[in-house]
N, C-alpha and C positions, 0 to 999 in steps of 0.2 A: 450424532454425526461426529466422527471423529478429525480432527487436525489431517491434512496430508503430511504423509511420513519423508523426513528425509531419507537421502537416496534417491525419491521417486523422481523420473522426469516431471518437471513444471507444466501443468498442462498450459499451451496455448492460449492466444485470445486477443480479440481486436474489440478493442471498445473507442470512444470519442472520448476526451478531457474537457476540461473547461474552456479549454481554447478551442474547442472543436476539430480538434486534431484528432487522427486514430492511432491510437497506444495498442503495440502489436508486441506480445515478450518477444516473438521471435525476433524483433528491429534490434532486439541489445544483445545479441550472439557477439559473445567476447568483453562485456562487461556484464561485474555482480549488478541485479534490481533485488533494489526493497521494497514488497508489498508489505507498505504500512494501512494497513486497514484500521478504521474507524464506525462506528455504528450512524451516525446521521452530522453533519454541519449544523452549526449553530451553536453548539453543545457547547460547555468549558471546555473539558476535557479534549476533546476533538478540535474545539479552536487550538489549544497548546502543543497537540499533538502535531497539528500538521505547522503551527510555529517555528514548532523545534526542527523540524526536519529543514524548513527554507533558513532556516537560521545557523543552520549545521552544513550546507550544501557544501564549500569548500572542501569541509571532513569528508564529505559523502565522494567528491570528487579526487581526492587523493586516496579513498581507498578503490577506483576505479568501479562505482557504485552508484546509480540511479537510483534515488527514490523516488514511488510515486503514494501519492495518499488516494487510496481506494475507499471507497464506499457506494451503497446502492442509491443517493440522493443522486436525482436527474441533473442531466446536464444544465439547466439553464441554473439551477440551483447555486451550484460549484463552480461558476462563474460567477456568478454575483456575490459568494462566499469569498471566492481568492481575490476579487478586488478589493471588498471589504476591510480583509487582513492584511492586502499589498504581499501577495505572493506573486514574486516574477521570476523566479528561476523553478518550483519546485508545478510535476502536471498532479492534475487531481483529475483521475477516469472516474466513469462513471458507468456503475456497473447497475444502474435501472433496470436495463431490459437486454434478454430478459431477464426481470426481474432480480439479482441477485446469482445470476449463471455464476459468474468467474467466482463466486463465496462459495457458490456449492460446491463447484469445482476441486475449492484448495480446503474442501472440508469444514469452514470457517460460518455459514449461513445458519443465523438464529431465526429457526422457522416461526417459533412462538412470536418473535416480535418483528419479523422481516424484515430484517437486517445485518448485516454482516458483527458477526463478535469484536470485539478490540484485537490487534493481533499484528504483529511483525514475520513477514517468511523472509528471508533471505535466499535468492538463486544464484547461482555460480554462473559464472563465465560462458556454460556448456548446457546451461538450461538445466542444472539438475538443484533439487531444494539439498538446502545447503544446511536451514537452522527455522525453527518455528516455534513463537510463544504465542500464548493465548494470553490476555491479560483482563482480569475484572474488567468489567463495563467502564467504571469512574475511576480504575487506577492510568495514571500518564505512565505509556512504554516508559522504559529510561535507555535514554538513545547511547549511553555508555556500555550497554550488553552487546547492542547490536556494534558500534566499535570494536569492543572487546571479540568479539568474533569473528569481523574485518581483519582485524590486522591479524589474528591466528591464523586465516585462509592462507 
């Protein structure tokens, strides 16, 4: 399976967060989202990962840019994760059921171990993918590319 390409329209998708809220792409028509994806909570790497992004939020907010930390561990999960960490600005969806959809979707879903690959998309303002990396399992995004690309838009 391969990465969705940019250019491509973003497909859609309503899922719940940790707050139990529904995370809809089409809700942010007119601001960039980062689907920062993660393979499961708990993890280092995935703790750091979604760290940095609540750690970064102002950045994220002055390049007119949501993130959200994706992954397919169930909602009650990712709640109990984000309080854990003391994340209060940044959502964590939760892309369970079915199963890893929204992973297949953006071409991201590691069938062998069911779960979404490491991986940052960037969408534009107009729903279209804007920028896509895949990253080692154990390597941390480095959230200075995805700036680096923010402020190029």
């Amino acid at each position: 399976m391969n990465p969705i390409n940019i250019g491509e329209t973003a497909p859609d998708f309503q899922v719940k967060d940790h707050r139990d809220q529904d995370i809809r792409l089409s809700e942010y028509k007119g601001k960039r989202v980062l689907l920062s994806w993660h393979p499961l909570a708990w993890t280092p790497v995935c703790t750091d990962q979604m760290r940095s992004l609540e750690n970064s939020w102002e950045v994220f907010a002055g390049y007119n840019t949501v993130p959200l930390g994706f992954s397919v561990d169930p909602t009650p999960t990712k709640k109990v994760w984000a309080a854990a960490l003391v994340l209060t600005q940044l959502s964590l969806p939760s892309d369970f059921w079915p199963h890893g959809q929204v992973a297949r979707d953006y071409g991201i879903f590691d069938e062998a171990n069911g779960v979404s690959q490491r991986a940052n998309i960037i969408i534009d303002e107009n729903g279209i993918v804007k920028w896509v990396k895949v990253y080692p399992s154990a390597q941390l995004p480095d959230l200075n590319e995805v700036f680096n690309v923010l402020s190029g838009s």
